[in-house]
GURO-919514 format. One record per atom (N, C-alpha, C): residue number from 0; residue in one letter; x, y, z. Coordinates in steps of 0.2 Angstrom, whole numbers, plus 5000, padded with zeros to 4 digits. Layout:
REM GURO-919514
NODE pos code    X    Y    Z
NODE NUM    A    X    Y    Z
...
END
This chain:
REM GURO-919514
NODE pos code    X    Y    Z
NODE   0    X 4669 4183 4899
NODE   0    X 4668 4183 4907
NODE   0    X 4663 4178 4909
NODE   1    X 4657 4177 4906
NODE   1    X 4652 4173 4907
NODE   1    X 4656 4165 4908
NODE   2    X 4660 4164 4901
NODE   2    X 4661 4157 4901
NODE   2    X 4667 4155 4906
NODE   3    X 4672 4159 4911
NODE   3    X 4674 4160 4915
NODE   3    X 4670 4158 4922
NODE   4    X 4665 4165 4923
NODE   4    X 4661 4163 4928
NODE   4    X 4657 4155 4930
NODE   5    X 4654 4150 4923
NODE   5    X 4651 4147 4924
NODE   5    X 4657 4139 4927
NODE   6    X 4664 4142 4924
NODE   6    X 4670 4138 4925
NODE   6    X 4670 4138 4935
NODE   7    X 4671 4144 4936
NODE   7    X 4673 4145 4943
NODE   7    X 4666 4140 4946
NODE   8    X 4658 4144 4943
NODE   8    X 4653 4139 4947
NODE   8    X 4654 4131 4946
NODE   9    X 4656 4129 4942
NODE   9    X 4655 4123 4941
NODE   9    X 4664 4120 4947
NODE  10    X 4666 4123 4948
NODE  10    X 4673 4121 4950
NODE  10    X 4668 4120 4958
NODE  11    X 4667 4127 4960
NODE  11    X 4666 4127 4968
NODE  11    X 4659 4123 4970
NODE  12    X 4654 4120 4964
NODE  12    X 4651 4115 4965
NODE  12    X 4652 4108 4967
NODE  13    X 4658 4107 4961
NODE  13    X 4662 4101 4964
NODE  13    X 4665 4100 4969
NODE  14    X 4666 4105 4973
NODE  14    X 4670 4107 4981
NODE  14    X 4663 4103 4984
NODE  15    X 4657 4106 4984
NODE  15    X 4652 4105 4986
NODE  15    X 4650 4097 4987
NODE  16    X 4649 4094 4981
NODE  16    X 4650 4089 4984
NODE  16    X 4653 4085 4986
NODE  17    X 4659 4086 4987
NODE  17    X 4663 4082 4990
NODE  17    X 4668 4084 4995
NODE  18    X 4661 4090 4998
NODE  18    X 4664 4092 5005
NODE  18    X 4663 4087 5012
NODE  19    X 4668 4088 5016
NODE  19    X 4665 4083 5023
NODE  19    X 4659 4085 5028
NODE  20    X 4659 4091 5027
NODE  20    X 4655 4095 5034
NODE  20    X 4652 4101 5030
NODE  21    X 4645 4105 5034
NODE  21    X 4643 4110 5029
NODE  21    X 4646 4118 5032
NODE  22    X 4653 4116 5037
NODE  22    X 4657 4121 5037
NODE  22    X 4661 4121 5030
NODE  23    X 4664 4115 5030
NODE  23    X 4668 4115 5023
NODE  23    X 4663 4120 5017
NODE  24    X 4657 4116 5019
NODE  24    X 4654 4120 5011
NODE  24    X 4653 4130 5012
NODE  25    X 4652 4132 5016
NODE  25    X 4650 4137 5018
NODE  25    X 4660 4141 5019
NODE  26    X 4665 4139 5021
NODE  26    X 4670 4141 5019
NODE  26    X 4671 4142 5010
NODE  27    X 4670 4137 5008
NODE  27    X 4670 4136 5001
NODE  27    X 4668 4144 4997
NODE  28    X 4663 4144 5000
NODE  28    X 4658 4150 4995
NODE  28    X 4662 4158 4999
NODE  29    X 4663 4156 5005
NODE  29    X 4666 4160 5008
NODE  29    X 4672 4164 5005
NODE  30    X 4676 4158 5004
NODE  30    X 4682 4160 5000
NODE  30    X 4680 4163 4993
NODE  31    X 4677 4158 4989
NODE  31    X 4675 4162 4980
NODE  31    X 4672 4168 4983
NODE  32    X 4669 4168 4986
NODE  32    X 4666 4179 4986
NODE  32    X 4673 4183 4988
NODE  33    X 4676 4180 4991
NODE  33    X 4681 4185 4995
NODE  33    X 4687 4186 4988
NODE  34    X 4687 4180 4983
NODE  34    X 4691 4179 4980
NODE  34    X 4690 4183 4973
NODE  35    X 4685 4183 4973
NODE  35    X 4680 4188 4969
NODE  35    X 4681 4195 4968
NODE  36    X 4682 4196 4975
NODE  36    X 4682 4203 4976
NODE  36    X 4691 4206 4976
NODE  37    X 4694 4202 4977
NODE  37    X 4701 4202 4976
NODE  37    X 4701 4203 4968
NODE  38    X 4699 4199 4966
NODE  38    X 4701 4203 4958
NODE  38    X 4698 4207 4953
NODE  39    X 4691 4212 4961
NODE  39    X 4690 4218 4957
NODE  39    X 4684 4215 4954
NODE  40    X 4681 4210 4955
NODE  40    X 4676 4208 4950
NODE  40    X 4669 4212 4952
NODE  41    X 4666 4216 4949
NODE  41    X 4659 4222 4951
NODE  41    X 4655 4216 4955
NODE  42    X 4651 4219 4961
NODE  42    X 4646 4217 4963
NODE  42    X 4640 4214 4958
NODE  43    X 4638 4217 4954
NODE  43    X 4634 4213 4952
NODE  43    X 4635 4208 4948
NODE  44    X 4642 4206 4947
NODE  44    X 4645 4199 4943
NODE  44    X 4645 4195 4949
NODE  45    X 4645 4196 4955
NODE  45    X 4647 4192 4961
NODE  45    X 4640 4191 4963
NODE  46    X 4634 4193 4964
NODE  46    X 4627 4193 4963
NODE  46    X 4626 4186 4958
NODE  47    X 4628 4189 4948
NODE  47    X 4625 4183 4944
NODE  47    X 4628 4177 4947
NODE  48    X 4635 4176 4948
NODE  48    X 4640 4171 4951
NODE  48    X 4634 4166 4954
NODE  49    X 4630 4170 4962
NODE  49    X 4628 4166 4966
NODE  49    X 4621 4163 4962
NODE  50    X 4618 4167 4960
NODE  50    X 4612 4168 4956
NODE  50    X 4612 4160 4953
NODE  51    X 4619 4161 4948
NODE  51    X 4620 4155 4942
NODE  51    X 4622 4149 4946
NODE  52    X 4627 4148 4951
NODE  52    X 4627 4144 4955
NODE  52    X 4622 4141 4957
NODE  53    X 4616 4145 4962
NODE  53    X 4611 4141 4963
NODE  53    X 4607 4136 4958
NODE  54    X 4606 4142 4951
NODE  54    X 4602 4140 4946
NODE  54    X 4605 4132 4944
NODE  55    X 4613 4131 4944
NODE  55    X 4612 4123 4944
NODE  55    X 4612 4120 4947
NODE  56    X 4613 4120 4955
NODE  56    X 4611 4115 4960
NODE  56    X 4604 4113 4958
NODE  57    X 4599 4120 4958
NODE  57    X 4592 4117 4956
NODE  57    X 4589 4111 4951
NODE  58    X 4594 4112 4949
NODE  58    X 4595 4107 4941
NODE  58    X 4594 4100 4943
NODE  59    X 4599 4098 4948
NODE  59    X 4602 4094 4949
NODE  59    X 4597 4087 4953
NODE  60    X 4596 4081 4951
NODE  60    X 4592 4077 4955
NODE  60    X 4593 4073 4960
NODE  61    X 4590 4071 4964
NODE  61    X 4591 4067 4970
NODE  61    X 4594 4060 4970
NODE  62    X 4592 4057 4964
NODE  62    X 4593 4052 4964
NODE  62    X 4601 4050 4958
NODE  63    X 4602 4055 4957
NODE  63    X 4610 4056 4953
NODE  63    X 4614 4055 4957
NODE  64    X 4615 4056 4964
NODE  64    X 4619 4056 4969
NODE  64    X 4620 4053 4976
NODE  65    X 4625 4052 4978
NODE  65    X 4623 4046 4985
NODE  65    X 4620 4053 4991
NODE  66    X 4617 4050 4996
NODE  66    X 4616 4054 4999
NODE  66    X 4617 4059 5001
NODE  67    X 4623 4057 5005
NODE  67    X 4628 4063 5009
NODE  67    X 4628 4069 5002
NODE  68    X 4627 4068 4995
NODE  68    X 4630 4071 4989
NODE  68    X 4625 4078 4990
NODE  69    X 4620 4075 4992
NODE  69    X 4613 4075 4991
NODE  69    X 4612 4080 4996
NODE  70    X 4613 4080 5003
NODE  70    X 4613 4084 5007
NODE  70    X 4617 4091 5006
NODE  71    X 4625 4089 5004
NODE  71    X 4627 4095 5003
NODE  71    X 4624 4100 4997
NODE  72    X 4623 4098 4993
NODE  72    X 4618 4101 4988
NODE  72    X 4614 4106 4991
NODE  73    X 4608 4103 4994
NODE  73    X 4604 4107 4997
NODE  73    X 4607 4112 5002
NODE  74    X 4611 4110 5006
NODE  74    X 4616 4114 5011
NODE  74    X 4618 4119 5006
NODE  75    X 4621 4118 5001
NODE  75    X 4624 4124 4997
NODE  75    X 4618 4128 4994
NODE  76    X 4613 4126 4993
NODE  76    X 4609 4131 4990
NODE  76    X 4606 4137 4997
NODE  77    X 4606 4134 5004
NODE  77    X 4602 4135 5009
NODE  77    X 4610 4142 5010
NODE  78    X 4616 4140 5011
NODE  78    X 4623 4144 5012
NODE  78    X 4623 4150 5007
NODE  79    X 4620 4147 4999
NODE  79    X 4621 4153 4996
NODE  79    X 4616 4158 4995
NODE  80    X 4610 4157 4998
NODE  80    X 4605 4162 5000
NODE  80    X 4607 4166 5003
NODE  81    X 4609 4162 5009
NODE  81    X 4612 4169 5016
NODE  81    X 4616 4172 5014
NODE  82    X 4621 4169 5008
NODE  82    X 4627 4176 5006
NODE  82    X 4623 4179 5002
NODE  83    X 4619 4178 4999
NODE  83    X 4616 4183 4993
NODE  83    X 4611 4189 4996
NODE  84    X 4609 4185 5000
NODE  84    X 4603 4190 5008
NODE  84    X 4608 4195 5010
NODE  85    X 4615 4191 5011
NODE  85    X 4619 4198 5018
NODE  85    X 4622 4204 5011
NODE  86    X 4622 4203 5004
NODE  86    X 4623 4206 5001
NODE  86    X 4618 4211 4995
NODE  87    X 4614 4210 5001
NODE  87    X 4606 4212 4996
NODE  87    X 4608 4219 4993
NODE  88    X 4612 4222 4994
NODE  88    X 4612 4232 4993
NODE  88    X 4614 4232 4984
NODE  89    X 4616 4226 4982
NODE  89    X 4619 4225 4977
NODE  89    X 4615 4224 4972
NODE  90    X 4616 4228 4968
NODE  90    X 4611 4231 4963
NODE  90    X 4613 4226 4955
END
């Protein structure tokens, strides 16, 4: 399951940067949680999801990327806070 999860992260990152707007990015995560939940996946695997998600944008440096790449990054790390905040009960 891990090496599936890190698949989907690595998929919906690439959405990330190569989104047009930081609605596109914030639809993006919108959907992988929703989609997540469609197949029954436990809240706390939708927790590590976000967790690990974040853990490699942090990775990621500034100067690898053109800008606009650069922004969305950060917009995604800022996006996937807020969903992990509105989902705090989750153990």
């Amino acid at each position: 399951m891990a090496l599936i999860i890190d698949e989907y992260c690595y998929a919906l990152i690439n959405k990330f940067l190569f989104a047009d707007s930081p609605d596109e990015i914030h639809t993006s995560i919108y959907t992988a949680i929703k989609e997540l939940k469609e197949y029954k996946v436990q809240p706390y695997i939708i927790k590590r999801f976000l967790d690990t998600t974040i853990e490699h944008l942090q990775q990621y440096k500034s100067t690898d990327y053109y800008s606009q790449q650069w922004v969305n990054i950060k917009m995604s790390i800022v996006f996937l806070n807020q969903f992990k905040s509105s989902i705090a009960d989750i153990r």
